[in-house]
C-alpha positions in Angstrom: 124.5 91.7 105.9 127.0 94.1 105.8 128.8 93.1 102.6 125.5 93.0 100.7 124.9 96.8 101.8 128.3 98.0 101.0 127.3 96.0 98.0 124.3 97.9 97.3 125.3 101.5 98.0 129.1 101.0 95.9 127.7 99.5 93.0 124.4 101.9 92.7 122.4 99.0 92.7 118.3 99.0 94.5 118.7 95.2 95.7 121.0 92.5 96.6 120.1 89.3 97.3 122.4 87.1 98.9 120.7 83.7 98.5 120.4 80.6 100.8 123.5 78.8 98.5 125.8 81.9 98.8 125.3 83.4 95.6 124.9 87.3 95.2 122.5 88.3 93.0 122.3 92.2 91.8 119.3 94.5 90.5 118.4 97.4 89.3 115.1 98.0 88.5 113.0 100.3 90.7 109.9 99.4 92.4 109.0 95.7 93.2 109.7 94.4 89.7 112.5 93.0 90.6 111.3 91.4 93.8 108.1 90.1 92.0 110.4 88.3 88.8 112.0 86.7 91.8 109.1 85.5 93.9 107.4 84.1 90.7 109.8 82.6 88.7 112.7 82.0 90.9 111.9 81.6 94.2 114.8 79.3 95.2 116.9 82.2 95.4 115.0 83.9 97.8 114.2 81.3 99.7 116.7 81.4 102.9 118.0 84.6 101.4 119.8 88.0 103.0 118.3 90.9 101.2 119.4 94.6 101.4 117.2 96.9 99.6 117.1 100.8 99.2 113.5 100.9 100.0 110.6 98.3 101.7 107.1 99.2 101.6 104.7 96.8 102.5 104.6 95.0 98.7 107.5 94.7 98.7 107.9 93.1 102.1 105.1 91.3 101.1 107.1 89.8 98.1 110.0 88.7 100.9 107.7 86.9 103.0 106.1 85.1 100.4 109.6 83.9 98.6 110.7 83.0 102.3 113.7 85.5 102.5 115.3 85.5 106.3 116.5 88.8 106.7 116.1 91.7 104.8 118.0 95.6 105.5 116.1 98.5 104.0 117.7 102.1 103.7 114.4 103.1 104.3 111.4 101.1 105.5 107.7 101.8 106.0 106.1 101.2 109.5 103.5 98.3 108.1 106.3 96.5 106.0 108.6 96.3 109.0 105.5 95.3 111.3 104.7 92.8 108.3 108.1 90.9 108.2 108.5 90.9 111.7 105.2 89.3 112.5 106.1 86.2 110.0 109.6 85.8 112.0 111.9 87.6 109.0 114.6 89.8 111.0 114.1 93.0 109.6 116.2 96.3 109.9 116.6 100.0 108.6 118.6 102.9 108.4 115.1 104.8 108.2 111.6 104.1 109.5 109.0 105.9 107.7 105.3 106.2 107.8 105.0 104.8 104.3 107.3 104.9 101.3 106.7 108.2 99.1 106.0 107.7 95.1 108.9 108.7 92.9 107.8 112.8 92.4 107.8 113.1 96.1 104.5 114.7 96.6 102.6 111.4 97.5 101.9 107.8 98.8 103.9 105.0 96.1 101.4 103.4 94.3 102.4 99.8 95.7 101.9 101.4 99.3 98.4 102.4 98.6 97.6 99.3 97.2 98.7 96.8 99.7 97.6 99.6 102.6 94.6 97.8 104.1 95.6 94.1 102.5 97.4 92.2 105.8 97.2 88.6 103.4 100.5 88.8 101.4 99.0 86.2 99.0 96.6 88.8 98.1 99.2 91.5 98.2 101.0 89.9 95.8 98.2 89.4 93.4 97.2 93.2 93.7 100.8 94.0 92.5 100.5 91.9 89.3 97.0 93.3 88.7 98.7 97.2 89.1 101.6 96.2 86.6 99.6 94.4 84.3 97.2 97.5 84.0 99.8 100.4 83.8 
């Protein structure tokens, strides 16, 4: 797990997955997006995986357990997403536990946190995240 954090932090990246075969994968994007391409379209890689991620809020999270990741390291980490992963057996760990993850201006609750607040099903969660992007 280490590697993939040093990984993550040196190479400014917002996830690296390390998946079940050995291979690194690297990404960018902000948000879920990344995590969601992944869960629907190429879910061998995150099944078994190592993930280290700059931020997990309970989408996200929800996004692991459904591709089947095994462990997962989060710079930062919101209270329901760690309770989440833990409760379906992922090992789960942070540099910072937070209440929920803030939206990008700071002043607020991230949209994929508000969504996936009172949703414990991450089937659902997951469906709630594609209906988000698809309308914004």
């Amino acid at each position: 797990m280490k590697q993939l954090i040093d990984v993550l932090h040196s190479e400014g990246l917002t996830l690296v997955v390390k998946s079940g075969d050995g291979k690194i994968y690297r990404f960018t994007q902000r948000g879920v997006k990344d995590l969601l391409m992944l869960v629907s379209s190429c879910r061998d890689v995150l099944s078994g995986a190592l993930v280290a991620d700059k931020a997990v809020g309970k989408a996200a999270a929800a996004c692991m357990i459904v591709g089947g990741i095994h462990a997962v390291h989060a710079d930062v980490m919101s209270a329901p997403a760690f309770s989440m992963l833990t409760a379906s057996g992922i090992t789960a760990e942070y540099d910072q536990l937070v209440d929920h993850i803030v939206n990008r201006a700071g002043n607020g609750w991230c949209p994929m946190e508000l969504i996936s607040r009172d949703v414990d099903n991450p089937m659902v969660i997951l469906q709630k995240i594609k209906d988000f992007l698809e309308s914004h």
